[in-house]
N, C-alpha and C positions, 0 to 999 in steps of 0.2 A: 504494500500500500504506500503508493509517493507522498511527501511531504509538501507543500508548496515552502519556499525558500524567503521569497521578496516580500511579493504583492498579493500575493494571495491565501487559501485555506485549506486518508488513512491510506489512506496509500496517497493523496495530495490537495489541500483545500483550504477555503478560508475557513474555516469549522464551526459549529455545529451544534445540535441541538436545539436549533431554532433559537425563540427569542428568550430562550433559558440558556444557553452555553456561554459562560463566558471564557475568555483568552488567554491567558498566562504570558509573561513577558515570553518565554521560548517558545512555546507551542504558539504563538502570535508568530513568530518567526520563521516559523516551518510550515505552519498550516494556511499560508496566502496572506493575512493582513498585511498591510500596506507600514510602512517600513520608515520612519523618517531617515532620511540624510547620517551618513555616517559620520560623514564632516559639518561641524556644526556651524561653521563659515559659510557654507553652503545655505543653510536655510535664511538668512539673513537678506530682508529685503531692499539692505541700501547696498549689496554686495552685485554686480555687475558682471553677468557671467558670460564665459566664450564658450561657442563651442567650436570644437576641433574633431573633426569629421576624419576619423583612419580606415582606411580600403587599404587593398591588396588586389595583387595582380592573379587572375586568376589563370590558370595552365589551360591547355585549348581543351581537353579533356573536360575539364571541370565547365568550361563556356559550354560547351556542347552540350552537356547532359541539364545543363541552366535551358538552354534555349528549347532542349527536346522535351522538358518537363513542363513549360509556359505552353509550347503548341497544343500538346497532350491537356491540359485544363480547358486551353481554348477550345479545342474540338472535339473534347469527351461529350457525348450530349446530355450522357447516365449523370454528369458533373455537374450540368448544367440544369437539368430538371429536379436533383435531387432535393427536396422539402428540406426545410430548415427543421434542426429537433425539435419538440417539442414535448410540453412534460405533461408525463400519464397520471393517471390518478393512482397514488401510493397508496396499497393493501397495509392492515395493521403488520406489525410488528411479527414473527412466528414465536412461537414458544423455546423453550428449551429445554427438560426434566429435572428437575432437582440434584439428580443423585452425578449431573457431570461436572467438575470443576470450573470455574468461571475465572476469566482474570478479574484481578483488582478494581480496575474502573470502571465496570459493568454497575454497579451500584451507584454511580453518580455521570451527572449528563458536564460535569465539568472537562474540558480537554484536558487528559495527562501532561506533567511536565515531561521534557524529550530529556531522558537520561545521559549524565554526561559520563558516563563512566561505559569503557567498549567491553563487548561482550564474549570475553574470554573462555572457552570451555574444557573444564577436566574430561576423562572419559566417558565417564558416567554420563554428564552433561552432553556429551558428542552423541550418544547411544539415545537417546531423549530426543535430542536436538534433528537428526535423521530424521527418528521416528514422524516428527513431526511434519517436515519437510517432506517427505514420502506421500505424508497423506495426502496435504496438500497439493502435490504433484497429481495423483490419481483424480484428485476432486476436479482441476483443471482441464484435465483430459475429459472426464465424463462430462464436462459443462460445455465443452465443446461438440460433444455427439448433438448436443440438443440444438444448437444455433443450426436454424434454416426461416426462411419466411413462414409468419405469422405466429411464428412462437414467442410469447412475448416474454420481457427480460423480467415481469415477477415468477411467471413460469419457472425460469431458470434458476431463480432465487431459493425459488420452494426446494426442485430439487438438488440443488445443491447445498442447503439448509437442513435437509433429509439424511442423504451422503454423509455429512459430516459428523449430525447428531448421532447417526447407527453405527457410529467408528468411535464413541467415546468421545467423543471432542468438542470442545467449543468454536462457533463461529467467531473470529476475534474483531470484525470490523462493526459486530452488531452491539448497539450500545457504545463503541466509540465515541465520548464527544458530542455523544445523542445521534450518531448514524443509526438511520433505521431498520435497516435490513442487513444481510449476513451476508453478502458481495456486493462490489463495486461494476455494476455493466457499463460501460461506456461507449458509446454509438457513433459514430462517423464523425464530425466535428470537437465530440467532446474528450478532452483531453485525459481526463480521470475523473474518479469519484461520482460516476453517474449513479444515481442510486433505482435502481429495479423498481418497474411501474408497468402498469398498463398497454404500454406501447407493446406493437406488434412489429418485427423484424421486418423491412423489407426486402424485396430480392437485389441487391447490390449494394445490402450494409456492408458494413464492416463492426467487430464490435470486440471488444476488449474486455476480458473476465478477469478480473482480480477478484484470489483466493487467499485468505490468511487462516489459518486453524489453529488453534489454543490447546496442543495434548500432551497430557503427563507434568504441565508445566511452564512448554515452550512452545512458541510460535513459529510457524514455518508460513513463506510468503511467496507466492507467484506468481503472475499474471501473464496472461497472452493472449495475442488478436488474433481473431479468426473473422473468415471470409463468409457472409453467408448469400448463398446465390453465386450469380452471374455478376461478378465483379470487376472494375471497368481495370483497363492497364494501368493507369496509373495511380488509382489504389491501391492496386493489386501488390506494384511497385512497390510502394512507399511501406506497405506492412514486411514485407522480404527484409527491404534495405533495414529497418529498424529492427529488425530479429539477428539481423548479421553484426549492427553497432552493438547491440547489447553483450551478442558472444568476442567480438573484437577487444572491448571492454573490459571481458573475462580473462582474454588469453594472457593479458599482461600483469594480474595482479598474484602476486607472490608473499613471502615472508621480507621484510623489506623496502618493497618497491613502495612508490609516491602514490598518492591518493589521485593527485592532481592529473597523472599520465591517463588515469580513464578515462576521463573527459575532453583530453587533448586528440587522443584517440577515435572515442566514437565522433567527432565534431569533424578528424580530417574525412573518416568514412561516410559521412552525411551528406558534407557540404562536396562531395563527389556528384551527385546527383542535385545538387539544388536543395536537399531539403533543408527546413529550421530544425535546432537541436532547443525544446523550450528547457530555459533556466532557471524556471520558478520554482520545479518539481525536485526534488531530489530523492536519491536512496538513500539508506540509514542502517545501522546497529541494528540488529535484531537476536533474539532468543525467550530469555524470562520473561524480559521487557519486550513488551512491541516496539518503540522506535527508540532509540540512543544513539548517541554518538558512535562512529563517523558520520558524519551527512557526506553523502557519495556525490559530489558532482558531475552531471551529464555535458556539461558543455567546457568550455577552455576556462582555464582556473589559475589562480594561485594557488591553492588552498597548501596548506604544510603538513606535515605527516606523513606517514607513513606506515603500509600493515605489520599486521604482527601473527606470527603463524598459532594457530588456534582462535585466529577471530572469526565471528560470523557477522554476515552486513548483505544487503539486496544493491543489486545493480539493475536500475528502471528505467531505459531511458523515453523519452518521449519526442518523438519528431513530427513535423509536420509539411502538409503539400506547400503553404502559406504562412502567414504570421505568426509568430510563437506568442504573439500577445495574448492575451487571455480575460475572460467575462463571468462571472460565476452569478448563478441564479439565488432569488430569493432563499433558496433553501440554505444554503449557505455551505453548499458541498459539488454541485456538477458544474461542471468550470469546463465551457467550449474554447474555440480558440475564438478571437476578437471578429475575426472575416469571413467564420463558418467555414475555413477549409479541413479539410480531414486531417484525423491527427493520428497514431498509431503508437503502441507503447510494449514495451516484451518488458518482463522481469523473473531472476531468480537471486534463490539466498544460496550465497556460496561461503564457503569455506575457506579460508588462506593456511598453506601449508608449504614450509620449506620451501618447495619447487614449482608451487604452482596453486592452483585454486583449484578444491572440490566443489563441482556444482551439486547439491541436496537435495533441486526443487526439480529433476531431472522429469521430463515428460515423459 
């Protein structure tokens, strides 16, 4: 479940619970609110400000696949007709049994503080931690058997609220923050955090299943876009290319290595095609705790640090056909992009070890 970073608000949002949630300075920071000025000279309105505009040259490579992705929008007609989202009517809340362990913030609709402490694990913990990530894994997989037109994303909700419950586990994004439902669907414009309604699939969606499960303890976290119908090229496109930055992302994290090189990484293999890499969103820490420290940046970064073998953290990244800007609805959780262009997002929780990264959330 992505974070928003900047400007925005469980996997990534300005958050939640309606007109009862309130923000935390961190979780304000991660969950999309809007963010003042780092520099405090900056806010000052007798301060006169430049701006200095930096480009780069682009390789004919990189021009090329700009210009073949601008034609492909102009002439897609499926692009051009597609309905802007619109929101369905949200089913109550499903139940859960008593007798299955619940995280911690399920008892209040306040946003958890983002733990700063990274989430290290003994064996025991490793053997938990799997488990978790496993389930998760198989939930994703079966929630994608069910995307086809007119099945709609509470449908999906139910049953993968089913799935989860008859495996012992808790859904961990239900009651998040006041989230309402036990997955995140998000549908062709929208970037994350859509939350399951009424609406019916149509034939040349596209739609993004974020799964997190809560068992024995620990959270395991994944999501992935799937195609439903007859989907046009260059959405087709844009869901591939972001399934390949996410694993690119992966190949280079080790015991060691910078935090900062994922993000350098998935942004050179994006901006190969034209696409945005948006920056609002970010991956995090995960295990006990649902979100902690590292915040994983998708796009080019300073950030400092470095991994440590035995850590666990998601890698989410989010691209899009258009704008990486972003709009989030009354609800105060499904965040489209600003221009309605399609947006696409892969995620797994992996593992850093000596030589390289265990992916957990393995499909």
């Amino acid at each position: 479940m992505a974070f928003a970073l900047t400007q925005l608000s469980a996997s990534s949002l300005i958050i939640h619970g309606g007109d009862h949630a309130k923000l935390s300075a961190s979780s304000t920071l991660l969950m999309g609110s809007p963010l003042t000025s780092r520099n405090p000279s900056l806010s000052s309105p007798n301060l006169t400000r430049r701006l200095v505009v930096h480009s780069k040259r682009l390789s004919g490579l990189e021009e090329a696949m700009r210009i073949r992705r601008e034609r492909e929008l102009r002439t897609s007609t499926t692009s051009k007709r597609r309905p802007a989202l619109k929101r369905g009517k949200v089913s109550q809340r499903l139940p859960v049994p008593d007798h299955i362990p619940k995280p911690p913030y399920v008892s209040s609709k306040l946003l958890p503080e983002i733990a700063n402490e990274h989430q290290i694990h003994d064996s025991e913990g490793l053997v938990r931690m799997r488990a978790a990530c496993e389930l998760a894994a198989r939930v994703v997989d079966y929630a994608g058997t069910l995307v086809r037109p007119s099945v709609t994303t509470n449908e999906i909700d139910k049953a993968v609220h089913q799935m989860i419950i008859d495996a012992g586990a808790y859904p961990s994004p239900l009651g998040y923050g006041g989230f309402p439902k036990s997955v995140c669907t998000s549908v062709n414009e929208c970037m994350c955090h859509g939350i399951p309604d009424s609406r019916q699939l149509q034939d040349g969606d596209i739609i993004n299943i974020d799964v997190t499960v809560y068992l024995n303890g620990y959270h395991g976290d994944t999501s992935k876009t799937f195609l439903c119908g007859n989907v046009n090229n260059a959405m087709a496109r844009l869901v591939k290319v972001t399934e390949e930055c996410m694993y690119k992302g992966i190949a280079l994290c080790k015991d060691g290595a910078l935090f900062r090189k994922i993000g350098k990484r998935i942004s050179e293999h994006a901006e190969k095609f034209g696409y945005g890499v948006v920056d609002r969103f970010v991956g995090h820490g995960i295990g006990t705790v649902f979100h902690s420290e590292p915040l994983i940046y998708h796009h080019r970064n300073d950030k400092s640090g470095h991994m440590v073998e035995g850590q666990t953290f998601t890698i989410e990244p989010i691209l899009t056909l258009g704008t990486t800007e972003c709009i989030t609805w009354e609800d105060n959780w499904t965040t489209l992009t600003a221009d309605g262009s399609p947006a696409a997002q892969f995620e797994h929780t992996i593992l850093i070890t000596k030589t390289g990264a265990e992916i957990l959330t393995k499909y």
